[in-house]
VEXFI-464697 format. One record per residue (C-alpha): x, y, z; residue in one letter. Coordinates in steps of 0.5 Angstrom, whole numbers, plus 500, padded with zeros to 3 digits. Layout:
N
{x: X	y: Y	z: Z	residu: A}
...
This chain:
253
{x: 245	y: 758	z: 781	residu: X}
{x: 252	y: 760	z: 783	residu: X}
{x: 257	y: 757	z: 785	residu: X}
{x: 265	y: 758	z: 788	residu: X}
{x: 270	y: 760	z: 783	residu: X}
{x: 272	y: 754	z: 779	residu: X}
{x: 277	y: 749	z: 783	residu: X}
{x: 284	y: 748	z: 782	residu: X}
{x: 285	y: 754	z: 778	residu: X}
{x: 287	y: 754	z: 771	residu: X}
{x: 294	y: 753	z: 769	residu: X}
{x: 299	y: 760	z: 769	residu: X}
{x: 300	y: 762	z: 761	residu: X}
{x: 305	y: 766	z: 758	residu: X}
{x: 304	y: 772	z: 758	residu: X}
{x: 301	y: 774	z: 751	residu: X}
{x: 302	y: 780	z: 746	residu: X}
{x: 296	y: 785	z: 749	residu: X}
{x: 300	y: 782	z: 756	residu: X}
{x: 306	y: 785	z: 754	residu: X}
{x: 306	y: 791	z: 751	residu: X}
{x: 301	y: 792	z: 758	residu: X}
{x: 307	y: 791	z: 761	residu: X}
{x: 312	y: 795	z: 757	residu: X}
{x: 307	y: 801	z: 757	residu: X}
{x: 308	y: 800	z: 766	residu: X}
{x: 315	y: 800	z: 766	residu: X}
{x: 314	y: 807	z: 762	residu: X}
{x: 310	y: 809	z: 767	residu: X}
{x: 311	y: 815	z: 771	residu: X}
{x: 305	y: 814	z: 776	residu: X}
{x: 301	y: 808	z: 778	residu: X}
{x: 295	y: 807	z: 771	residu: X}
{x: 289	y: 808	z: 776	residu: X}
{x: 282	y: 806	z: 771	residu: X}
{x: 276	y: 811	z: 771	residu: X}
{x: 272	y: 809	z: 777	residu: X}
{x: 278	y: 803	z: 780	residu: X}
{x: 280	y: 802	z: 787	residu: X}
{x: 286	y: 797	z: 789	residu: X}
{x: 283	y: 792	z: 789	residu: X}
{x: 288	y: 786	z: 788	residu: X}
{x: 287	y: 784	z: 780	residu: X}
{x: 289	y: 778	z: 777	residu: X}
{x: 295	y: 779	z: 772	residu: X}
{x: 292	y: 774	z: 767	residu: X}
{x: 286	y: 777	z: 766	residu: X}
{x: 286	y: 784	z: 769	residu: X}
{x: 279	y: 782	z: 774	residu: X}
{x: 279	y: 783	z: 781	residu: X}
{x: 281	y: 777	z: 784	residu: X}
{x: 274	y: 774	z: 787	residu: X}
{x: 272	y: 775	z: 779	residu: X}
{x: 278	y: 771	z: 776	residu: X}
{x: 276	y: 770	z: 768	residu: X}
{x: 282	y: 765	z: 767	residu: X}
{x: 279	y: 757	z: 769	residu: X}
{x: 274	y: 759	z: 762	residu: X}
{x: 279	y: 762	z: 757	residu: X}
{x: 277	y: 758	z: 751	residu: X}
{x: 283	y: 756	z: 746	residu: X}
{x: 281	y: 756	z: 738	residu: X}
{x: 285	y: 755	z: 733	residu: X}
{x: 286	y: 759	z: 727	residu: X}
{x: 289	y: 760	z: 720	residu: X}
{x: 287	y: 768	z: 721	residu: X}
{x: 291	y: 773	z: 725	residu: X}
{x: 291	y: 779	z: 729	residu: X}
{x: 294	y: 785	z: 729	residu: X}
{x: 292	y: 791	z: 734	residu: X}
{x: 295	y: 797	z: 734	residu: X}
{x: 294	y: 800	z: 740	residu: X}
{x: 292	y: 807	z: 743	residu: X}
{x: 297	y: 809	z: 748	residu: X}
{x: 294	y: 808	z: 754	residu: X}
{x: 289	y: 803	z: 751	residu: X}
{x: 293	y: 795	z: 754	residu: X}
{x: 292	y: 799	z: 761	residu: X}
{x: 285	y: 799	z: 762	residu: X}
{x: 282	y: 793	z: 765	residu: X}
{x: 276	y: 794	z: 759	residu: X}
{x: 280	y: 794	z: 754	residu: X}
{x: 277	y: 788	z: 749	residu: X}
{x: 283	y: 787	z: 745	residu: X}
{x: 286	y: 783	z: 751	residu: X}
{x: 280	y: 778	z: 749	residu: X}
{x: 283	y: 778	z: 743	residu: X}
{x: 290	y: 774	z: 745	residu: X}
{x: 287	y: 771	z: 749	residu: X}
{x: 283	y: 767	z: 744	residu: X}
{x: 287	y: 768	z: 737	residu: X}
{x: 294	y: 765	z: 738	residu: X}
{x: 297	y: 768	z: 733	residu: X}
{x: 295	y: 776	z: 736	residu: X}
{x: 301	y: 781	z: 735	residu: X}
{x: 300	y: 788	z: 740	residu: X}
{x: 304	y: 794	z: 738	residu: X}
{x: 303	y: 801	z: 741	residu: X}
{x: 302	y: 807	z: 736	residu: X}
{x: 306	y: 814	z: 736	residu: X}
{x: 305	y: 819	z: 731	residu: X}
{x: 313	y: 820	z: 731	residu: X}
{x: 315	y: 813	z: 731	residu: X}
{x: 313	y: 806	z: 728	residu: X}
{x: 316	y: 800	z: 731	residu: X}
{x: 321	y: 796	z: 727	residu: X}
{x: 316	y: 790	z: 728	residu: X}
{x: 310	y: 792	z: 726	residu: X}
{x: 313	y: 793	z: 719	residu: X}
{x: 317	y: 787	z: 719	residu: X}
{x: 310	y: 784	z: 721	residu: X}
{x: 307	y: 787	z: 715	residu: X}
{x: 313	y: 785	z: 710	residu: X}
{x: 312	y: 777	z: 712	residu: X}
{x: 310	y: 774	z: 705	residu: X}
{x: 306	y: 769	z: 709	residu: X}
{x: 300	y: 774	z: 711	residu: X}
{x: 295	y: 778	z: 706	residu: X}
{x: 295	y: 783	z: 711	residu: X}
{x: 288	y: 788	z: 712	residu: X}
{x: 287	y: 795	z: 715	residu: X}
{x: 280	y: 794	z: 718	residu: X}
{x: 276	y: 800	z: 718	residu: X}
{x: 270	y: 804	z: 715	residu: X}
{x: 271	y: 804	z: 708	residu: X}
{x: 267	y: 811	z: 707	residu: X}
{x: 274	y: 815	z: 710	residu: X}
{x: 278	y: 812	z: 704	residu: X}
{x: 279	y: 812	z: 697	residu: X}
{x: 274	y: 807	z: 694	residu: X}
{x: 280	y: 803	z: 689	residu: X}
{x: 283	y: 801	z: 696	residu: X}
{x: 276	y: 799	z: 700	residu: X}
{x: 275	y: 791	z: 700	residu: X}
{x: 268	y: 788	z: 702	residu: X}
{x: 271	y: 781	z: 703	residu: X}
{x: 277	y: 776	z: 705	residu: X}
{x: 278	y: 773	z: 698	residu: X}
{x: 283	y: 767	z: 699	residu: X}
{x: 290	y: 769	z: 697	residu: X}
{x: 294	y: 762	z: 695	residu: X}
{x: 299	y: 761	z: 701	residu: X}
{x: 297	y: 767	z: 705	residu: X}
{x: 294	y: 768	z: 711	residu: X}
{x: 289	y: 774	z: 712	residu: X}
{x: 292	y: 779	z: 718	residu: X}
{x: 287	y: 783	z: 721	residu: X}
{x: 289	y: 790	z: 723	residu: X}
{x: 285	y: 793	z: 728	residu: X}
{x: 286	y: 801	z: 731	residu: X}
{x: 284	y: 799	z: 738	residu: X}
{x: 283	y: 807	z: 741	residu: X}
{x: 277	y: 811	z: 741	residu: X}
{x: 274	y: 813	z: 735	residu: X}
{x: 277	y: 819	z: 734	residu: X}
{x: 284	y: 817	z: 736	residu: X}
{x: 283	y: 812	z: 731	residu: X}
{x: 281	y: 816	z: 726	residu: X}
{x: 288	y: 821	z: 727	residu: X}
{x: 292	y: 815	z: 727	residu: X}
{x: 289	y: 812	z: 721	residu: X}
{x: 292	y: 819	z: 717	residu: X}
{x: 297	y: 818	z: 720	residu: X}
{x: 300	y: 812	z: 719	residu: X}
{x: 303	y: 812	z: 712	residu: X}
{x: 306	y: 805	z: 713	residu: X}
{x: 299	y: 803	z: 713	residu: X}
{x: 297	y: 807	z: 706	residu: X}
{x: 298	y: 802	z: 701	residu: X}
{x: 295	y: 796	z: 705	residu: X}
{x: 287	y: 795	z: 702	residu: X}
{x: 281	y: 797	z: 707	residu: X}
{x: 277	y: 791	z: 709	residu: X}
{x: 270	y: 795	z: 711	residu: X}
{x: 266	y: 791	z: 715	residu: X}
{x: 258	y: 792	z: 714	residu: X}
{x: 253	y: 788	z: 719	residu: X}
{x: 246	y: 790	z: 722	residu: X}
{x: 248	y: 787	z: 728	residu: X}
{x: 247	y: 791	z: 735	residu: X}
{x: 254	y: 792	z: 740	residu: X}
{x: 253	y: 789	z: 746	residu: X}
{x: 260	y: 792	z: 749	residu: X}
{x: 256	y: 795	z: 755	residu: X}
{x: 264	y: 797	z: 759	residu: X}
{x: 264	y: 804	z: 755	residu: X}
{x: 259	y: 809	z: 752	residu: X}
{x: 258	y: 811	z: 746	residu: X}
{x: 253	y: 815	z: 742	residu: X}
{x: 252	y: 810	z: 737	residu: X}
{x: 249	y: 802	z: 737	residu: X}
{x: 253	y: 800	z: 731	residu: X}
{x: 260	y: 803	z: 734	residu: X}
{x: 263	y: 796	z: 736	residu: X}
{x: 269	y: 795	z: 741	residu: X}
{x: 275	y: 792	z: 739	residu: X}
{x: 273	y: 784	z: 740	residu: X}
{x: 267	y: 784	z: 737	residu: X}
{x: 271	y: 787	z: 730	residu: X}
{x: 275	y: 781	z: 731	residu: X}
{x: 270	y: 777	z: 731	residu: X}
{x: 266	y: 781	z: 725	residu: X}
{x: 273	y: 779	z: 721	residu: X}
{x: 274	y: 772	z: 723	residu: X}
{x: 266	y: 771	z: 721	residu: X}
{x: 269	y: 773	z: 713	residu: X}
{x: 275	y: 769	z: 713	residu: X}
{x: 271	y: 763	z: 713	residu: X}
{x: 273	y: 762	z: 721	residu: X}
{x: 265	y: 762	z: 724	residu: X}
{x: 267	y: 758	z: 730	residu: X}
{x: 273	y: 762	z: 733	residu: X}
{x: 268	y: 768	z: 731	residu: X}
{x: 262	y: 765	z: 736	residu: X}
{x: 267	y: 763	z: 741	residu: X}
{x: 270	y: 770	z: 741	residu: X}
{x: 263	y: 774	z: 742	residu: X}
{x: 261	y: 769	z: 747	residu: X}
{x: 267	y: 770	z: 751	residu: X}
{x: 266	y: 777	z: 751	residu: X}
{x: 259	y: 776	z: 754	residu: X}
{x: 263	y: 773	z: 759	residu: X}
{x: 268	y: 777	z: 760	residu: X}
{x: 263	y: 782	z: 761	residu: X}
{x: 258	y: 779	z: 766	residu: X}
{x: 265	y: 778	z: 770	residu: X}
{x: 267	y: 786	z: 770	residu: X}
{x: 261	y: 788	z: 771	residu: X}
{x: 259	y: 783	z: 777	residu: X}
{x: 265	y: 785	z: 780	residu: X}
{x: 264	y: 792	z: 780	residu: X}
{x: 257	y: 791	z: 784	residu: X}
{x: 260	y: 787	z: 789	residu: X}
{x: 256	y: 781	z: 786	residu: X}
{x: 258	y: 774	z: 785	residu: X}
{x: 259	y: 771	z: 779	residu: X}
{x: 254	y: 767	z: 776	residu: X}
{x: 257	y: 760	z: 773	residu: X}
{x: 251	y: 757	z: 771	residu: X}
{x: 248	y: 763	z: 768	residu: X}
{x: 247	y: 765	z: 760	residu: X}
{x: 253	y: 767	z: 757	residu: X}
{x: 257	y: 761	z: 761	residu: X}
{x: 253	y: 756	z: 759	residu: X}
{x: 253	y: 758	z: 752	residu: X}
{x: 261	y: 759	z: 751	residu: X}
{x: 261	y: 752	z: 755	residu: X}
{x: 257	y: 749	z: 749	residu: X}
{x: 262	y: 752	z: 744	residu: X}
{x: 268	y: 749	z: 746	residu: X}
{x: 264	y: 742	z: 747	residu: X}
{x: 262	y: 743	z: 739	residu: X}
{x: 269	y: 745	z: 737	residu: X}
């Protein structure tokens, strides 16, 4: 059953991480970003979905003791697929920097310094001296893990690995699961090639944060629908699956 866009809207929130860095990388920008296959049609700036398919009156609000930190390709926080926005949108404490083979942001390495996160670089342990692979979030007193995700293409991903030597003497989480990707936004050759907020969920899953984990993966099958049914001209679909079970994970929370 469909109904309209849900009414009042939600409430305006501070622009988060992801949101920002999107809007430093704009004001760099020597053109307008167009996304492959875009149009101009209006788009919210809370979500980044055309209008008629707004995804902010169901954004989900989870605490947790984990946080995030995107290292972002350099055009990533522009694309409207980019599922790193998710991420921020879910996990307060979500930091988002722009990665540059020449040049590392203060920032960043100030972040990595702070002795109140236990900081993981996650990627796949086979590309790594095996004395740095870790397979679990073991609790370290008075730390919080920090999860560092290379949100890029996998062959971006991989150059920027090499080449951030800022991030050589952190341990590698390598995330095993026999989960299938859902991501259905972009191609891949390969089902077990995950997008950035099913990776976040994967590491919020170990670290002991199970609900956050469900919500995250919820909220992308709904973010997903949204894009999707814009993209075919179709309304959304308020009762349909994904929102009834995203609905029922912030009732249980």
């Amino acid at each position: 059953m469909n109904r309209p866009l849900p009414t009042p809207p939600a409430p305006a929130l501070p622009p988060h991480a992801v949101s920002r860095l999107r809007t430093a990388r704009l004001a760099r920008a020597s053109k307008p970003f167009r996304a492959r296959g875009g149009s101009d049609v209006p788009r919210c700036a809370g979500c980044r979905l055309v209008v008629s398919h707004c995804l902010c009156a169901v954004r989900p609000v989870v605490g947790t003791r984990a946080g995030v930190c995107l290292i972002m390709a350099d055009i990533e926080a522009l694309k409207p697929s980019n599922t790193g926005w998710l991420i921020a949108d879910v996990v307060a404490d979500t930091f988002a920097f722009g990665w540059a083979r020449t040049a590392v942001d203060p920032a960043l390495l100030t972040l990595l310094a702070d002795p109140q996160w236990q900081p993981y670089v996650v990627f796949p342990g086979e590309f790594v001296a095996a004395e740095r692979v870790v397979t679990d979030v073991e609790p370290v007193p008075g730390k919080r893990p920090l999860f560092i995700l290379l949100d890029a293409t996998w062959p971006e991903a991989r150059k920027m690995f090499r080449k951030s030597p800022y991030l050589d003497k952190l341990p590698v989480l390598s995330l095993a699961s026999d989960q299938i990707s859902r991501y259905k936004l972009r191609r891949s050759r390969r089902d077990d090639h995950f997008c950035t907020s099913e990776v976040a969920a994967l590491c919020l899953d170990l670290a002991g944060e199970p609900h956050a984990a469900q919500t995250l993966e919820a909220y992308l099958d709904v973010f997903t629908h949204h894009y999707l049914r814009a993209k075919s001209q179709l309304p959304v679909q308020w009762e349909g699956k994904a929102h009834l079970q995203l609905r029922g994970l912030a009732h249980s929370s």
